[in-house]
N, C-alpha and C positions, 0 to 999 in steps of 0.2 A: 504494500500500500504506500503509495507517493503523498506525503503530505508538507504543505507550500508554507511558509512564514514571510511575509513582507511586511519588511518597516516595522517590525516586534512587534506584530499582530499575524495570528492567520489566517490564510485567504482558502476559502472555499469559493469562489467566485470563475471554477476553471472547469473546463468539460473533457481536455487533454494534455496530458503532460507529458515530457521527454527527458530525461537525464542522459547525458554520453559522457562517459569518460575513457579518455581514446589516447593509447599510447603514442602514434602520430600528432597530434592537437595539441600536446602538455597540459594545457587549460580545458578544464575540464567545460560542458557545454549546456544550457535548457533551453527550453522552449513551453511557455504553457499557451492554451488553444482557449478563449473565454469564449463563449455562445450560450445565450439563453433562449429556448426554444420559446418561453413564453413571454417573454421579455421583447421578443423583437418586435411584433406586432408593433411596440410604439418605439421605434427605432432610436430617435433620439436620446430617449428620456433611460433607453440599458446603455446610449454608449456616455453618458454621462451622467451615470449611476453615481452613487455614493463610492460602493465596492470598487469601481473601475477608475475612480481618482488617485487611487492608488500606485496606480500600472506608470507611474512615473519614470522616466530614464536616469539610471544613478540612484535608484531608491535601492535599499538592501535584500534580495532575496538569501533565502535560508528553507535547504530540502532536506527532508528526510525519507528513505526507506525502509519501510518495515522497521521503523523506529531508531533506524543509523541515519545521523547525520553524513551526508555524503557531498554538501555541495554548501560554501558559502560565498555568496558573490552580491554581483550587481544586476541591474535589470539595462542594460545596454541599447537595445532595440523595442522599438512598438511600431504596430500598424494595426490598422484599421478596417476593415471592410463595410459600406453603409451602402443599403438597399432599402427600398420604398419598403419592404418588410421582414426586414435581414438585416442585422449586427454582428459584425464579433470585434476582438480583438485579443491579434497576437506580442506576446513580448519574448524576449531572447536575453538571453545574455551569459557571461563565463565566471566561474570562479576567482576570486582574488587576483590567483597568478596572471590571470591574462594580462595583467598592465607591462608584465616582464615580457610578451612577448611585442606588444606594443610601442614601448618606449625606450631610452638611450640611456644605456647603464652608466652611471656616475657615481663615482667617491668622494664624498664631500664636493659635490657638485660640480664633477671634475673627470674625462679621464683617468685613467689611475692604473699606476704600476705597483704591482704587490712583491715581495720577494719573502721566500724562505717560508711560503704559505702552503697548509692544507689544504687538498681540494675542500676540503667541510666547510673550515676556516674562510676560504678564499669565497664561496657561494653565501654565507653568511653576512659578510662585509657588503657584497654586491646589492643584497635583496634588501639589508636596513632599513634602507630608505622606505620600502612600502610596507613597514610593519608585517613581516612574511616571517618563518621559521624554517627549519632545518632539521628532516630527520632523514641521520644518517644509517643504514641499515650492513655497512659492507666497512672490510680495510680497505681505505683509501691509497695506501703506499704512502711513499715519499712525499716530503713536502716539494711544491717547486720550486727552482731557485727564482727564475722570474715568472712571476704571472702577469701579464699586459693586457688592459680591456683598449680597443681599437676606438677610434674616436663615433664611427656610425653604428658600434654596435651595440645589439638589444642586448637586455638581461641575460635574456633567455642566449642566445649565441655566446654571450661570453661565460655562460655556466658550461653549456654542454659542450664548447672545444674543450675545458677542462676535462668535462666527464669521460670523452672520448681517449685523452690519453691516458687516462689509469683505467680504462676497459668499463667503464662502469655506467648508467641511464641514470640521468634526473628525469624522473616523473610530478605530477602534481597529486598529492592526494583529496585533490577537493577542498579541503575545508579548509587552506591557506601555509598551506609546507610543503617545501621542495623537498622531494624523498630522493636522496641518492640510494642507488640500488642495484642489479645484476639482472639481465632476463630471466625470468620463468625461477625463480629463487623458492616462490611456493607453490602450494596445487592446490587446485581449483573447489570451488566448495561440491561441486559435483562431478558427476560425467556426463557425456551426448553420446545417446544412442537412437540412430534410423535405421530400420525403426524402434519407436521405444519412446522417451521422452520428448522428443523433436516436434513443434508444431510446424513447421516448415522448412525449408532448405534452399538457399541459392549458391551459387558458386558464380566468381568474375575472375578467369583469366586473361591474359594478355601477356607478349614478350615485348611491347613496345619500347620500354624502359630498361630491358635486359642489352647484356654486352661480353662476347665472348671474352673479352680483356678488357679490365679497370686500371686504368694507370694515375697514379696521384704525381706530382712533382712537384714541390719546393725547395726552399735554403734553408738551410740552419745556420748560427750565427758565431762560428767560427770555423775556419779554416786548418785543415789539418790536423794535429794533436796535440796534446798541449804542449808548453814549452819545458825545456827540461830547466836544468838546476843548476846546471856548471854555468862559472864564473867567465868574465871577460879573462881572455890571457892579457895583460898590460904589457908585457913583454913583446908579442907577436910587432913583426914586419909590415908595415904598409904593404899591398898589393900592387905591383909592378901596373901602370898601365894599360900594358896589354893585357892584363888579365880581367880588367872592367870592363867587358862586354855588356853595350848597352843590349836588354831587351825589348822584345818586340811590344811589350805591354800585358801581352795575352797572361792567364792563370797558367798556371803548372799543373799535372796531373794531380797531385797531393792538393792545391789547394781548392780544385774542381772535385777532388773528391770529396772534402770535408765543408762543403759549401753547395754543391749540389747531392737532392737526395730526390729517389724514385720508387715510388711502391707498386707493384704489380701485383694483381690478384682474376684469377681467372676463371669464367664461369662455362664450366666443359657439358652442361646442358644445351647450349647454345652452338650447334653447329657450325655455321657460316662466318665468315670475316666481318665483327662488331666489335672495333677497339673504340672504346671512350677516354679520352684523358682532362683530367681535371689540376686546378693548382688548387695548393693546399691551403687549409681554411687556417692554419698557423705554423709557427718556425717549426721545420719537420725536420728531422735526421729521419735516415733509410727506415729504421724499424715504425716513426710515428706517421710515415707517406703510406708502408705498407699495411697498415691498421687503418690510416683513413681507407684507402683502396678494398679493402675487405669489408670495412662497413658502407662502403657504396654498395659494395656486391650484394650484399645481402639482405640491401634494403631493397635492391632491386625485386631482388627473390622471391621476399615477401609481401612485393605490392603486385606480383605477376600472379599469385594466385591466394585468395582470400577465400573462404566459405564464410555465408552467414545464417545461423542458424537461429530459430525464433523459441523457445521458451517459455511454461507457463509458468507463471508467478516470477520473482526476484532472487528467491532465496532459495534453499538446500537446508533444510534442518535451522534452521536461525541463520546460516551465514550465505551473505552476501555473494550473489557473483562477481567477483573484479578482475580487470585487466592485467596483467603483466601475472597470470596464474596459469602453471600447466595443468590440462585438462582432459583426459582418458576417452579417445573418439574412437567410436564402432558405427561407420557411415557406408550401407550394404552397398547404397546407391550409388555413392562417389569414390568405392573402393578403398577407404581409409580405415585402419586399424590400430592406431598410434596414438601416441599422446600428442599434443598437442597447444601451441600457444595462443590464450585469449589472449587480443589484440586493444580489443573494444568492446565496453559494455554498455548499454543503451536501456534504460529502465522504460519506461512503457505504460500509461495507463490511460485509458478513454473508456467514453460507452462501448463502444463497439467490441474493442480486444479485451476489454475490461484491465487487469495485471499482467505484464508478459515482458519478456525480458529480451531484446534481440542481441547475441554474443556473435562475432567476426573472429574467426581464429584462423590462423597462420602455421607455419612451420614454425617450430623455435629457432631456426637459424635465420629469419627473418631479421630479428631484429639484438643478434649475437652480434657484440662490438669488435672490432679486428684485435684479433690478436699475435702481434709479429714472430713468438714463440713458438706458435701453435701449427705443427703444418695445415698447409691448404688440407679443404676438403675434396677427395676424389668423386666424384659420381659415378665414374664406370665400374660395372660390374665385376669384380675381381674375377679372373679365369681359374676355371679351378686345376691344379697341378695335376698333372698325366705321372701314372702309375712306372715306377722303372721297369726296363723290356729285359727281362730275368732269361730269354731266351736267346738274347743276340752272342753273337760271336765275338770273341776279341778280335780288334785289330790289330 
């Protein structure tokens, strides 16, 4: 059961409601549907009810399901539809975090270079400013030595290059805290079974966005290795003349290598000649080009084929269906027997459907962050080894 709070009071004044919260989106999303079937007869007098002076832009919504708070935000959008005997009015809007996807991250009202910072640390400073929190769920690693927010960039970008090089997802939890986190860390409050629990089923493929090769390419910000330790000799000879060869200007091999970096990562589903290359979204050495390159790949992957399955009620026992949860698929019709990543969850109430809950799941390496340690994944089917011929002759 979806229940509305606006402006610390609640609103029963709604005939459809939508919750999403979508690990693509960050910011979590609603939508409520107002229509009074009896109310419209005198059209003016429902769309400027008492109840409906509320549906303000910027007034505070506050959702709950099945008595979880799941969503705290703003009311962002309205409209309207007026007819000789027909009313309604729709309003929209996102959870907290959305201003971080919208706005230009600043430190003390400032670009801002951090050093010697924790990812946690470093996401905490960023989000101050709009009264936001920080639950961290995972080791972050090492602190960085420098962390740089770029001058046009949002919150949200300058958290998630962090997140990307220690392998890890900032998500929103709705109610106003950026969760640093891992894919598919926990399991799902239930399973999907077609047939069986499933009120319906769509699947949306495509390779549009697939590429037989991802290549990332940036610089890192020094050249070669570091410098060693020995002293000037004071003693040593000028150099002859001839021995100061002017050069040509051009880099050296050594400082082309420690200055230029390339990540490749390859996706062997893809038949045909589809090289992509991209420059990298920050200072990259080899291992953090080929982590971006893999997490391109694999976002590809998982936007190439999505199933979305529909759901009666919200919950499983008391708990909640949520995103970023692996979840146990027996799908007779689309041939799936696996587990599985919810991607997106969409809470659901009207007259019509009455409670229903529509879940988007994914492959889990959809949305697995690159890891430079970690070998590539093969897809071909391994050939299975032929028996030794215990009959042949020596040569």
């Amino acid at each position: 059961m979806i229940e509305v709070t606006i402006d610390g009071a609640r609103f029963d004044g709604w005939t459809g409601a939508e919750v999403a919260l979508d690990m693509k989106e960050f910011a979590a999303h609603f939508s409520l549907y107002c229509h009074d079937h009896a109310a419209s007869a005198a059209t003016l007098a429902h769309v400027h009810g008492a109840k409906n002076k509320r549906l303000k832009r910027g007034t505070k919504v506050s959702i709950k399901v099945d008595g979880t708070v799941v969503l705290n935000g703003h009311i962002e959008k309205r409209s309207s539809n007026i007819e000789s005997q027909f009313a309604d009015i729709t309003v929209e809007g996102r959870c907290k975090l959305g201003d971080l996807v919208d706005c230009t991250a600043l430190i003390d009202d400032t670009p801002a270079e951090m050093h010697n910072v924790k990812l946690e640390d470093a996401v905490s400073r960023i989000i101050k400013p709009y009264g936001l929190g920080v639950r961290n769920e995972i080791d972050t690693g090492a602190p960085f030595a420098r962390y740089s927010i770029d001058l046009d960039e949002s919150p949200f970008v300058a958290i998630e290059k962090g997140a990307r090089q220690r392998q890890a997802r900032v998500l929103s939890d709705g109610v106003g805290n950026v969760v640093i986190t891992r894919t598919g860390e926990q399991k799902a409050a239930g399973r999907i079974s077609l047939p069986g629990n499933v009120l319906k089923a769509s699947i949306d493929e495509s390779d549009e966005g697939r590429y037989s090769k991802t290549v990332v390419r940036g610089t890192s910000e020094r050249a070669g290795k570091a410098r060693g330790q020995a002293k000037l000799d004071v003693t040593a000879e000028p150099l002859p003349p001839a021995d100061r060869a002017a050069g040509d200007g051009a880099a050296t091999s050594a400082e082309r290598a420690g200055t230029a970096a390339t990540g490749v990562a390859e996706d062997e589903e893809i038949g045909r000649y589809r090289p992509k290359v991209y420059l990298a979204r920050t200072k990259a050495d080899h291992d953090a080009a080929r982590a971006e390159a893999e997490w391109r790949r694999n976002t590809a992957r998982g936007a190439a084929e999505e199933i979305t399955y529909v759901m009666k009620g919200h919950s499983v026992d008391g708990a909640l269906w949520r995103p970023n949860t692996i979840v146990p698929v027996s799908d007779a019709f689309n041939d799936i027997a696996r587990d599985m990543l919810i991607s997106k969850v969409t809470f659901i109430q009207n007259n019509d459907d009455g409670a229903i809950t529509s879940l988007a799941v994914t492959s889990p390496d959809a949305f697995q962050e690159g890891d430079p340690k970690r070998k590539q994944r093969k897809n071909k089917v391994a050939k299975p080894k032929k028996a030794l011929d215990t009959t042949a002759e020596p040569l």
